[in-house]
C-alpha atoms as one frame of an Amber mdcrd trajectory, in Angstrom:
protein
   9.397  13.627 -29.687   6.112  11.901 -29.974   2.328  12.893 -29.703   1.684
   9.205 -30.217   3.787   8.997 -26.966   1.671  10.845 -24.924  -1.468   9.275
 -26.018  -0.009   6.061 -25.562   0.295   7.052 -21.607  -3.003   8.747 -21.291
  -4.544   5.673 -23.002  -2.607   3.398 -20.416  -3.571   5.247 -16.995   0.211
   5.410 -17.024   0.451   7.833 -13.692  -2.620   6.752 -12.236  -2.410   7.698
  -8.436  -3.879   4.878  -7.188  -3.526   1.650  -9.293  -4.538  -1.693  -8.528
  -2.765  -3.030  -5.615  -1.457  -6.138  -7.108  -0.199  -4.021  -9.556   1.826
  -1.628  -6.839   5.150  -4.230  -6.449   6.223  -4.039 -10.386   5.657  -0.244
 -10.215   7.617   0.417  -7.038  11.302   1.984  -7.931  12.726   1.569  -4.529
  13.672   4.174  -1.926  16.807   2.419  -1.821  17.883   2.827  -5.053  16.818
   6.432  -5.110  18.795   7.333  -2.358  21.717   5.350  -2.719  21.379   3.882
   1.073  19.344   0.548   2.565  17.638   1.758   5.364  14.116   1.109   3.785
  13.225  -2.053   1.342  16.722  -3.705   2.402  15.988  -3.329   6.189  12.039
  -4.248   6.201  13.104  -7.289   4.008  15.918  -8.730   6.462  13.116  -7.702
   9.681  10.249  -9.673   8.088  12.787 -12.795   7.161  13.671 -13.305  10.988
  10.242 -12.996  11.680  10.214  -9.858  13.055   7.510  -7.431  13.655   7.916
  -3.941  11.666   6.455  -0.430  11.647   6.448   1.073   8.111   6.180   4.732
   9.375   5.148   7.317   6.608   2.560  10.650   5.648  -0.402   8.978   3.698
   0.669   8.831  -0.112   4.327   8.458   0.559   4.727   5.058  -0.545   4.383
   2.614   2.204   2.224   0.317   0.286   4.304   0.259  -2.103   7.602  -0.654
  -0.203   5.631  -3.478   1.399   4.334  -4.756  -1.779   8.003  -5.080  -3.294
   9.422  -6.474  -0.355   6.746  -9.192  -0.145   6.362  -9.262  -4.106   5.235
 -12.729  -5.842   9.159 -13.348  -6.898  10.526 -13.556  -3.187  10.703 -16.391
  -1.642  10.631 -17.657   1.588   7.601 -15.497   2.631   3.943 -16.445   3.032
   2.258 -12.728   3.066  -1.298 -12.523   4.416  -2.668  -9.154   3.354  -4.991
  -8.746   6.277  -7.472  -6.105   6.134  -8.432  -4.005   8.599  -9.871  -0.486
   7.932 -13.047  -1.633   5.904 -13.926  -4.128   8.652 -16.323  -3.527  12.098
 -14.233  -1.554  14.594 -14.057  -4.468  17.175 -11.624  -6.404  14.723  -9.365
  -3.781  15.172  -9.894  -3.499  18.951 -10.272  -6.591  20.291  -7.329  -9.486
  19.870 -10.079 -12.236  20.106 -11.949 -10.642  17.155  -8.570 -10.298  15.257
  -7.682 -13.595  15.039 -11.372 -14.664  14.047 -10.789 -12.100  11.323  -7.493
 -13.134  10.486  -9.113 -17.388   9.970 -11.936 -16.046   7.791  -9.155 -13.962
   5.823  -7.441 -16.990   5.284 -10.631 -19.146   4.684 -11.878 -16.629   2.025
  -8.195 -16.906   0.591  -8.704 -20.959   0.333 -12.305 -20.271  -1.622 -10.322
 -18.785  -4.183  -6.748 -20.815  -4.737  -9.223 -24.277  -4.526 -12.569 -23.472
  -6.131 -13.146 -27.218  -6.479 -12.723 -27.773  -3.051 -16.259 -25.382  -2.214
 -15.097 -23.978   0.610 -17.680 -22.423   2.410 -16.003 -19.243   3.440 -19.804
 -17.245   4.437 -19.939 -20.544   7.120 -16.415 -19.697   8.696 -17.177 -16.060
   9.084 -20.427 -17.311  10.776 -18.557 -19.408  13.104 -15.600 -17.587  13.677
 -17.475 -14.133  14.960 -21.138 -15.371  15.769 -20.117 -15.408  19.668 -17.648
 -12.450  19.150 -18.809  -9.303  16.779 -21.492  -7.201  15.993 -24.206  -7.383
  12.801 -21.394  -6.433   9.716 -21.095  -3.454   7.546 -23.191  -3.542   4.300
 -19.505  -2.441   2.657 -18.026  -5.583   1.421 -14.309  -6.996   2.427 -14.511
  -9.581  -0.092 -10.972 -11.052  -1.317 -10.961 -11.315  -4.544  -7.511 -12.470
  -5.126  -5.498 -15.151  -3.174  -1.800 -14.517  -2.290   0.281 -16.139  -5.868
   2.119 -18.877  -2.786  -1.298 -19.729  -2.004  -2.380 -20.725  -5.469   0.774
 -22.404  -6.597   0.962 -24.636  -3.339  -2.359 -27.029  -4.101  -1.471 -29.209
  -1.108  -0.627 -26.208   1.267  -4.233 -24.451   0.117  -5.980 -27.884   1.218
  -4.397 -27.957   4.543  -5.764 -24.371   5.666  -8.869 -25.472   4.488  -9.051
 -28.000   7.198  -7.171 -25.283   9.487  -9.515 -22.735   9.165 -12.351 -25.758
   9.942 -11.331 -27.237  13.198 -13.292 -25.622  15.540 -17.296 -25.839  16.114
 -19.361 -22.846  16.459 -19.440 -21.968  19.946 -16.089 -21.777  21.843 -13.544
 -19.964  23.960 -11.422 -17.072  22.589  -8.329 -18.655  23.123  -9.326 -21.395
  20.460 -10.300 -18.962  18.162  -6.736 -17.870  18.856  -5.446 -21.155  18.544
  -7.124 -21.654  15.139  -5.588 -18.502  14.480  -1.830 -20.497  15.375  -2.620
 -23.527  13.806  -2.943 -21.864   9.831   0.170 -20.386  10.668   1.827 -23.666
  12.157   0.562 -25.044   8.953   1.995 -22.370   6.544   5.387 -22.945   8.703
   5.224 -26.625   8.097   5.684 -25.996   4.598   8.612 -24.015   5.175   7.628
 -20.628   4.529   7.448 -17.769   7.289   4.003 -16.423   7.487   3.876 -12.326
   7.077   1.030 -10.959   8.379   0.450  -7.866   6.770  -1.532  -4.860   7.706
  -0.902  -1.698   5.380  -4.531  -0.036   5.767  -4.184   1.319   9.039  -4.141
   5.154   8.568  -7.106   4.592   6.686  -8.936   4.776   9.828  -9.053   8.372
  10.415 -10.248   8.781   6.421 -13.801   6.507   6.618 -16.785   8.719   7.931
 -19.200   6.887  10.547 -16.167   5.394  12.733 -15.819   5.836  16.880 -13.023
   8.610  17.802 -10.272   7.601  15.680  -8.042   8.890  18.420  -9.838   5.951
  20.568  -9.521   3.018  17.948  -5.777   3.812  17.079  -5.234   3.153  21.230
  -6.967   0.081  21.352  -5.633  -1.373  18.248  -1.857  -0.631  19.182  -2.964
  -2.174  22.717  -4.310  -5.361  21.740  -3.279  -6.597  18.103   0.385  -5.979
  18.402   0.738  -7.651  21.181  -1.764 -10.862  19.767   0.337 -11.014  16.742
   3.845 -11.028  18.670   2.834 -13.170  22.707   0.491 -15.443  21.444   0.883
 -15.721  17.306   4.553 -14.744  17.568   4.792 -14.217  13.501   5.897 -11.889
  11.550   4.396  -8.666  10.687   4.563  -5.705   8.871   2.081  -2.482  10.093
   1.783   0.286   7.824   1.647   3.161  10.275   0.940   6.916   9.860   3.739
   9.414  10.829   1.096  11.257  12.976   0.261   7.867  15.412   4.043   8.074
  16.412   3.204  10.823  18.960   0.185   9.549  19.766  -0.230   7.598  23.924
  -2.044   4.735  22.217   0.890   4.390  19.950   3.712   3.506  22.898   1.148
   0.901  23.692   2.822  -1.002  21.351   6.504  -0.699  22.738   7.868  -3.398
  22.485   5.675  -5.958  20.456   7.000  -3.855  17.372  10.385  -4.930  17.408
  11.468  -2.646  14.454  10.584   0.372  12.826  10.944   1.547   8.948  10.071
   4.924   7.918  10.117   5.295   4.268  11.709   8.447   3.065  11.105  11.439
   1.002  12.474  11.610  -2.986  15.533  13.452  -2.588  15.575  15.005  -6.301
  14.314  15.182  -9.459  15.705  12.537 -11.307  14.556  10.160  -8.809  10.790
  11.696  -9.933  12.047  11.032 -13.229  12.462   7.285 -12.667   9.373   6.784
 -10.887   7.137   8.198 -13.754   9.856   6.295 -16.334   9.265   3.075 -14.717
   4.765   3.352 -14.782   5.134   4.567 -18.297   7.748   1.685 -19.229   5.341
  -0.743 -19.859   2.948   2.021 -22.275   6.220   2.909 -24.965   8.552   2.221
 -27.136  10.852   5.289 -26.291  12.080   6.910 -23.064   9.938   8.518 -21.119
  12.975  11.610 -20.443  11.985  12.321 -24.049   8.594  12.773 -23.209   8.726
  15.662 -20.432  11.141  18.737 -20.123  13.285  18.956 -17.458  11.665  22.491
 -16.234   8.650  20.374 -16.123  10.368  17.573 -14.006  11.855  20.321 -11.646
   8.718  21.857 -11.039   7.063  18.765 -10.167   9.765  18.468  -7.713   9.562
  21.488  -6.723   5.651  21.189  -5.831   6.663  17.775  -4.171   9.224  18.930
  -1.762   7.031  21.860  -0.797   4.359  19.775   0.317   3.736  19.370   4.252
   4.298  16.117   3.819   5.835  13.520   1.297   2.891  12.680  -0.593   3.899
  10.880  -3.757   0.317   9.905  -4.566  -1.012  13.407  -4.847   1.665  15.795
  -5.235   3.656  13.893  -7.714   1.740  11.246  -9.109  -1.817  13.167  -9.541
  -0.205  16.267 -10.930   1.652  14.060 -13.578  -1.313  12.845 -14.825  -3.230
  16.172 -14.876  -0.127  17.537 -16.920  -0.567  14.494 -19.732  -3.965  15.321
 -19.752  -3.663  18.833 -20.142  -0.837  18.232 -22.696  -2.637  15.902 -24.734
  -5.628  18.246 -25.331  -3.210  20.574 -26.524  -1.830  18.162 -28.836   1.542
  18.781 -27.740   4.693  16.158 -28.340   5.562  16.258 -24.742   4.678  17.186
 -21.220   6.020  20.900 -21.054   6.458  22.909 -17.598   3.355  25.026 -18.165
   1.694  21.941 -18.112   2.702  21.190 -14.558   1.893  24.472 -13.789  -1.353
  24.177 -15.437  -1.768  20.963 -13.318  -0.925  22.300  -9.790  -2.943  25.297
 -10.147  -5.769  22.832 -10.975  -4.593  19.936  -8.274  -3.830  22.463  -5.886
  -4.822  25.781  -6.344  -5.335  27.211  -2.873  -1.311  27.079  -2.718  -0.138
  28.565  -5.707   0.759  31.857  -6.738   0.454  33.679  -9.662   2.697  31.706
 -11.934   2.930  34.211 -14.524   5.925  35.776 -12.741   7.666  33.046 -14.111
   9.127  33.348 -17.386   8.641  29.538 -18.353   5.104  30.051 -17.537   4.843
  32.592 -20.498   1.821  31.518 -22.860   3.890  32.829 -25.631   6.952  29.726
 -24.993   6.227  26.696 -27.187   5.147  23.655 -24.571   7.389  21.875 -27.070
  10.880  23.281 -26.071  10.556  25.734 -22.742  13.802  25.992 -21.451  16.636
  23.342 -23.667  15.529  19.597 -22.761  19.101  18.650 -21.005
């Protein structure tokens, strides 16, 4: 047992609900290992590699980032991701498969500026081009890429020729050469014998950013028009993140059949499947196991609070508590994450549903943090 420990993991952000994204693919324990089966990471990876188009279907929180991030992770190879994003652009890129595939060049273009810095691309002059004709004045929020995908970078030659892709056009022209543009970086990333992924896992962000049309409105006329862009006239694969509540949705079957598969990522089934999630973030922040750092009343009642959650939310239920709980531990000065601390920590995450814990004997004040209940 180890105060050190637990400072150690508070010091590292170890169970920090929403870490950087790049960050999400090394962090990811998958679904498939927890639940001994392959109908999530195995399945999306075999959809994507014959080009497929797939629906990751999941509650916000659950994960689907995640799943797509390790399946498309730096070390695979074979696949050209393009993290394409969607929810912090102007509505009519989501709506409108002309102003997608404008988006999607200056995605790529912005991509180029940063794999060939030497080259100057002028990725402000794209956007210009590529939407002047097509889209309304942009946000003031920014949708600056800061990082290009790792294939993009390590293929010098590849970089150079979307450069000159996402260049061929002038100014003023036809939507179906902005879609062809659109082809060619793809033709190009093909060339080089990759498989292009486009990838779109902000989507249920939409109904989360104040100021938008009826989110009801823009889910319709996204599933009506980008789906079928990306699969008629791109035809490359694609992975959606999509949010359990669009599946009942009309605008949602607008998409029948341009989504050729569909992934929904499932729930934790126990415990010690928490237990490896938080043991693999706070891996890389000790030099002992994490199982010796938390009880396993503790790890039960996180599971508990998980699995009585409305939906599967790993980010908040799970991964927010857990990091209240080391806080609340380490101002204690305790040697290990006990279960009042995750009681503690869901009466402060989530206090509208809990009872009075003190019906519970492990809750007692009185019961050292350091051994409530034996540590099996």
């Amino acid at each position: 047992m180890s105060v050190h420990g637990l400072l150690q993991l508070q010091a590292g952000h170890a169970f920090d609900p929403a870490p950087r994204h790049g960050e999400l693919y090394a962090l990811h324990v998958p679904f498939d290992d927890l639940t001994g089966g392959g109908g999530c990471e195995q399945v999306l990876g075999a959809a994507l590699s014959r080009g497929e188009r797939v629906a990751v279907v999941g509650s916000s929180g659950c994960g689907k980032s995640s799943v797509i991030s390790h399946v498309l992770n730096p070390l695979v190879e074979g696949l050209a991701p393009l993290p394409v994003p969607v929810a912090i652009e102007d509505p009519q890129v989501a709506t409108s498969a002309v102003a997608f595939a404008a988006h999607l060049v200056r995605t790529v273009a912005r991509y180029v500026e940063y794999a060939l810095p030497q080259a100057g691309v002028d990725a402000e002059a794209v956007a210009l081009r590529t939407s002047r004709e097509i889209a309304p004045p942009r946000r003031t929020r920014s949708s600056r890429l800061s990082v290009a995908p790792s294939w993009m970078g390590a293929r010098v030659e590849l970089a150079a020729e979307l450069r000159s892709a996402s260049e061929r056009w002038p100014v003023e022209r036809p939507g179906q050469e902005i879609i062809d543009e659109a082809q060619a970086i793809l033709d190009v990333v093909t060339a080089h014998g990759l498989r292009p992924v486009v990838v779109l896992d902000d989507t249920d962000k939409w109904l989360q950013l104040p100021g938008l049309p009826d989110p009801g409105e823009l889910m319709t006329a996204f599933f009506a028009q980008v789906p079928r862009l990306l699969s008629e006239q791109l035809a490359t694969a694609t992975v959606i993140a999509v949010h359990e509540n669009y599946l009942g949705q009309p605008g949602y079957q607008a998409s029948a059949g341009f989504l050729e598969s569909t992934v929904r990522v499932p729930a934790v089934p126990d415990h010690a499947g928490l237990a490896r999630i938080l043991s693999r973030r706070a891996a890389a922040h000790l030099d002992e196991e994490f199982t010796e750092l938390m009880t396993e009343p503790a790890l039960e009642a996180l599971m508990e609070h998980y699995a009585a959650g409305a939906t599967a939310d790993l980010r908040r239920r799970v991964l927010f508590v857990a990091h209240t709980a080391l806080t609340r531990a380490c101002d204690e000065g305790a040697d290990l994450i006990a279960f009042r601390h995750v009681e503690l920590a869901i009466n402060e995450c989530a206090p509208e549903e809990r009872a009075d814990p003190s019906a519970d004997p492990r809750a007692d004040p009185s019961v050292d943090p350091r051994v409530d209940g034996a540590r099996q």
